[in-house]
C-alpha positions, -999 to 999 in steps of 0.1 A, spaced: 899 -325 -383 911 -308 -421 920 -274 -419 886 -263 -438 861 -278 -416 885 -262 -387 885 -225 -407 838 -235 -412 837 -243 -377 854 -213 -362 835 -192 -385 804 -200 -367 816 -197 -336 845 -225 -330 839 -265 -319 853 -254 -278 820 -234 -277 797 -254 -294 806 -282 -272 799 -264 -239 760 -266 -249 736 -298 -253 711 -288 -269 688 -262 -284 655 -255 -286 636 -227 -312 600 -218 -317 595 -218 -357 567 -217 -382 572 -243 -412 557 -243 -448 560 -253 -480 542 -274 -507 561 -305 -498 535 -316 -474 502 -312 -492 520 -330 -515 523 -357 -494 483 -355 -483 491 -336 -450 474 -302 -437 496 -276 -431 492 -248 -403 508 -216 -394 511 -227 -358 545 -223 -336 562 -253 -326 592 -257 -303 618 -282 -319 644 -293 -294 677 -307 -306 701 -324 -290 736 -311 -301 758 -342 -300 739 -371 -305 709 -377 -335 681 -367 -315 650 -341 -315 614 -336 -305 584 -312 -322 559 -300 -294 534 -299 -301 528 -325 -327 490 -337 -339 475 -323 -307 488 -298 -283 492 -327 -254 517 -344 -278 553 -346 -293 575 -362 -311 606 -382 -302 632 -386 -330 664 -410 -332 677 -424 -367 661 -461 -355 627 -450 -340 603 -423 -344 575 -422 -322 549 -397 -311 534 -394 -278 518 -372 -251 535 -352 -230 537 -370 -201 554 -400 -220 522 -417 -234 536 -437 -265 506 -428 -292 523 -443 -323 559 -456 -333 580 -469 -360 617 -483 -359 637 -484 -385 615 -455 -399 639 -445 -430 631 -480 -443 591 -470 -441 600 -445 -473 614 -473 -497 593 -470 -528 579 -434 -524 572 -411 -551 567 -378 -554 531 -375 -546 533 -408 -523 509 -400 -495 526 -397 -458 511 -410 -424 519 -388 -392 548 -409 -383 568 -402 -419 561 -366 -410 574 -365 -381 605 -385 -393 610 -360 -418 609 -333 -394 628 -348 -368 662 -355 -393 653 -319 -412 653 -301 -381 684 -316 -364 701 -312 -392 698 -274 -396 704 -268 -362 734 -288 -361 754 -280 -394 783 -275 -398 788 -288 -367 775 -323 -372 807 -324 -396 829 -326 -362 810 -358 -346 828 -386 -343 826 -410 -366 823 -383 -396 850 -377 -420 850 -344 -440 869 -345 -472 878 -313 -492 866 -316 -528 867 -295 -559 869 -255 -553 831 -234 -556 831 -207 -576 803 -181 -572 808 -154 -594 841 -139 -593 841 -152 -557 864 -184 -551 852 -205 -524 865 -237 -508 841 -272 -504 836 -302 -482 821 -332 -481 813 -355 -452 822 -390 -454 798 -406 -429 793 -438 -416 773 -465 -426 736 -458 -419 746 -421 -416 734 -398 -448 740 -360 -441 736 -338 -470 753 -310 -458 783 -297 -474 803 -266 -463 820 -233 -483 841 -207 -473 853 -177 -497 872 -144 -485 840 -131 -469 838 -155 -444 844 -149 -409 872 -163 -390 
């Protein structure tokens, strides 16, 4: 590991920690205009998102009713009820976005995609930077007003696209 994802990853509480946990779950309220752009109603209702801390995985309860969820891996989406009912499923469901525009209409099953890779990813970064398999590469310095800041950049593998990048400065913790 580089000595910058080291001084991000200690900043937010160190790698020994975060390892001692498998997953997380949080009750949140989503919104936006991306999905009435997309042709989807929007609600203000809670859901639990469940993520699983070392390994691509998450679930949205509930998700089109209140009996169902979803199950999220980067090769399959699929929704289903509680007790394990499949309702609807897609591998390979990155592919099922080739072609889409802005205002390309969604299905439930692109939603859920979405919110399945959108969701582990916040919960996960920066951590996700230490999995195996991901290399993190410093890159050119950040400046944000006078305040000079450090960046990474994962190097992922094949099939792998994380968007996150990292940045320390002076006021970070360590």
């Amino acid at each position: 590991m580089n000595e910058l994802l080291a001084k991000v990853l200690d900043a937010h509480g160190g790698l020994e920690r975060w390892q001692r946990y498998n997953k997380v779950e949080a009750t949140m309220v989503t919104g936006g205009g991306l999905f009435p752009l997309k042709g989807l109603l929007q609600d203000s209702n809670p859901r639990r998102m469940t993520v699983w801390l070392h390994e691509e995985r998450s679930s949205v309860t509930p998700f089109g009713a209140p009996d169902q969820r979803t199950v999220f891996t980067p090769d399959r989406i699929a929704i289903e009820k509680l007790d394990g009912t499949l309702v609807a499923e897609r591998y390979a469901p990155r592919d099922s976005f080739a072609g889409h525009q802005m205002h390309t209409p969604w299905d439930p099953l692109h939603r859920a995609y979405f919110n399945g890779e959108a969701v582990w990813t916040y919960l996960t970064t920066p951590f996700l930077l230490a999995m195996d398999g991901v290399r993190v590469e410093e890159t050119e310095p950040w400046r944000e007003g006078a305040e000079p800041g450090a960046c990474c950049a994962p190097a992922s593998p094949v099939g792998w696209k994380p968007t996150a990048w990292c940045r320390t400065s002076s006021s970070a913790r360590t």
